[in-house]
C-alpha positions in Angstrom: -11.0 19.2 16.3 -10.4 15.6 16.4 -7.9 14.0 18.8 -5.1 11.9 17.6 -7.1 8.7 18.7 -9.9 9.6 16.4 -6.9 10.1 14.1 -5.8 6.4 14.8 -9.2 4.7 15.0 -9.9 6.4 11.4 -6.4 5.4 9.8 -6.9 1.6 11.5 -10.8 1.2 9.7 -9.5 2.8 6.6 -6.2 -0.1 6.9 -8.9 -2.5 7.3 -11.0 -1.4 4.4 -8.2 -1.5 1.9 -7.2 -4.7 3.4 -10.7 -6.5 3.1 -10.9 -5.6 -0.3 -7.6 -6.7 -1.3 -7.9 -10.0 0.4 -12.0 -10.6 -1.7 -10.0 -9.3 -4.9 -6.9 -12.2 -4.0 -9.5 -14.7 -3.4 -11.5 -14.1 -6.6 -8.4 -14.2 -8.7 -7.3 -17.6 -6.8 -10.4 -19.4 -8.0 -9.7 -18.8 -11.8 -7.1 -21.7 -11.4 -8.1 -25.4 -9.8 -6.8 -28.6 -9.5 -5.4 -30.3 -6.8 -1.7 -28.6 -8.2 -2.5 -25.4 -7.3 -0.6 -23.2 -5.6 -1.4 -20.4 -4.1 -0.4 -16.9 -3.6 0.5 -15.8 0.2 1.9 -12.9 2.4 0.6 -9.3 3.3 -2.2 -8.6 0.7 -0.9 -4.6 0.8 2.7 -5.5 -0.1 5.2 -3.2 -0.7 6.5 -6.0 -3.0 5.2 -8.8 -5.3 7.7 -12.3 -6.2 6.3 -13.7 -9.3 7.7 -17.3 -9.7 6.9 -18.9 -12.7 6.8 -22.9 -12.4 6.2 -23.9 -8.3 9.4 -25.4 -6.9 8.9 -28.8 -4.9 8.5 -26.8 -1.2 5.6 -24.5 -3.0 4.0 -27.9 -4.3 4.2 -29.8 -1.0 3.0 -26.8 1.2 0.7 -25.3 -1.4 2.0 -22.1 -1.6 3.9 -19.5 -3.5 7.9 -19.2 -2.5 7.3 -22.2 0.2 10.4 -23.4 -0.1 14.2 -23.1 0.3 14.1 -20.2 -2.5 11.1 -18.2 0.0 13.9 -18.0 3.0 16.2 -16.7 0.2 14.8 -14.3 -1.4 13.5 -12.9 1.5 17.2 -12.3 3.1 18.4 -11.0 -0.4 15.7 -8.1 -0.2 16.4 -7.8 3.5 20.1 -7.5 2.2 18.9 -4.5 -0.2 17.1 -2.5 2.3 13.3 -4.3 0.9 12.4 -5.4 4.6 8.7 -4.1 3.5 5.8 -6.5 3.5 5.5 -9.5 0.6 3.2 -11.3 -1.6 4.5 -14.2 -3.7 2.9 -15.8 -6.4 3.8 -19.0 -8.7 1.9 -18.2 -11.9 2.0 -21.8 -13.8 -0.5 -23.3 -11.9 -3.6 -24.6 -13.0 -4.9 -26.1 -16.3 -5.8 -22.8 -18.4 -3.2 -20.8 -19.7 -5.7 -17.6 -20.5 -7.1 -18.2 -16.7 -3.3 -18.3 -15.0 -2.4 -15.3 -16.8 -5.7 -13.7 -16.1 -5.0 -14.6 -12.3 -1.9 -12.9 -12.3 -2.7 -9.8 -13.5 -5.8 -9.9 -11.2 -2.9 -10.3 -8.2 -0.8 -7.3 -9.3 -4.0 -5.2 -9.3 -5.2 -6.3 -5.8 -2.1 -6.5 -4.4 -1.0 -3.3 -5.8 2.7 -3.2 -5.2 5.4 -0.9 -5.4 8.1 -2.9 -6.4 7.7 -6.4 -8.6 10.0 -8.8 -8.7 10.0 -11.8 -11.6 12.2 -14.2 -10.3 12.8 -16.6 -13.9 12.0 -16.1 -17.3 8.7 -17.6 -17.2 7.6 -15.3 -14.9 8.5 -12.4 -16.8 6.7 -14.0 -19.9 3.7 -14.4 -17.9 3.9 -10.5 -16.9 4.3 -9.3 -20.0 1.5 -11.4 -21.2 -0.7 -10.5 -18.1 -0.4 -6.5 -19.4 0.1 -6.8 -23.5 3.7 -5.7 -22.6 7.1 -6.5 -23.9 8.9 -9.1 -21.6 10.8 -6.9 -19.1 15.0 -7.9 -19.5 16.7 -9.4 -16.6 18.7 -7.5 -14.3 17.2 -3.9 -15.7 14.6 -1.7 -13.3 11.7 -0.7 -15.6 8.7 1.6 -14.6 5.3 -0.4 -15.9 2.1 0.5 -14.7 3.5 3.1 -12.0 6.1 0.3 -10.3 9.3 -0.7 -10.6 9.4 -4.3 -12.4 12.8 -6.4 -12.1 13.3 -9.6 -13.9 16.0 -12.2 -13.0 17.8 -14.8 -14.3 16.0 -18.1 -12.5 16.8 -17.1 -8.9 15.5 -21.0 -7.7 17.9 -22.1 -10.1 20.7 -20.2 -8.8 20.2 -21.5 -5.3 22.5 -24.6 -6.4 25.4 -22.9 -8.7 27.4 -21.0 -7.1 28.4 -18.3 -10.4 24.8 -18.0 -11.2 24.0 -17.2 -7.7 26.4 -14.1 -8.2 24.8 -13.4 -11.5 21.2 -13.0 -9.9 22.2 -11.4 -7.1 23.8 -8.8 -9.1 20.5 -8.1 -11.0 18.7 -8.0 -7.8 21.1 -4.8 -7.0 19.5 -3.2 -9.6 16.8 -2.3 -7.4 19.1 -1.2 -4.4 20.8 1.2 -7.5 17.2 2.2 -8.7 15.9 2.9 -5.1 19.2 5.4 -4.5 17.7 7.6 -7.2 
């Protein structure tokens, strides 16, 4: 019979495992796109939840990755707010030069990343999705099931940041997944 340390030590090299190939699947994705506007993906490469942004805001641009700026500290206390404290991965997907290659990249970083939940925080980004898996573009503010998670789109949240009503608006679609979770 094993004792719960072998228990531990096993769970902890099986964690790593997962998390090794994860992180050589994020990286192989990443080099599809180049160019000195790239943006990269970041956060917990076994997140509970992915943030799909579609164009990079001017925080993601200057620091080079995903959800960098002011909208990265906000969406992170909206899913805090709704109970999503889990772990995060955020992706921009119009970066780079090749359409084909950006959407190609993105459906490589759902895969690897695997999520539960996936969030699509403006319309690009839900085009993008749908492209990424030869799927209708999910509507804003409705919880779908696709590919054994629950997809959300919104309604521009970076956008929202400055207007007060739309602010309400996307926050109010991001309930939808507190609502969906309390089924």
């Amino acid at each position: 019979m094993s004792s719960p340390q072998d228990t531990d030590d096993g769970a902890r090299r099986i964690e790593e495992i997962f998390r090794a190939k994860a992180r050589a699947e994020v990286d192989h994705a990443e080099k599809l796109v180049t160019g000195r506007d790239v943006v990269r993906g970041q956060g917990d490469v076994l997140a509970d939840v992915l943030l799909v942004k579609g164009d990079p805001g001017p925080g993601d641009l200057v620091k080079k990755r995903a959800l960098a700026g002011d909208d990265g500290a906000a969406i992170g206390k909206a899913l805090d707010a709704l109970g999503l404290s889990s772990a995060r991965f955020a992706v921009c997907t119009r970066v780079g030069p090749a359409k084909a290659k950006r959407i190609e990249r993105l459906r490589l970083l759902a895969e690897a990343v695997d999520p539960r939940t996936i969030v699509l925080l403006d319309e690009h980004a839900a085009e993008d999705f749908g492209r990424a898996f030869g799927m209708p573009t999910p509507a804003p503010g409705i919880v779908v099931s696709m590919l054994g998670r629950d997809v959300l789109a919104v309604d521009g949240f970076e956008a929202s940041l400055g207007d007060e009503k739309h602010k309400r608006r996307v926050w109010s679609q991001l309930k939808a997944l507190e609502r969906h979770e309390q089924r």
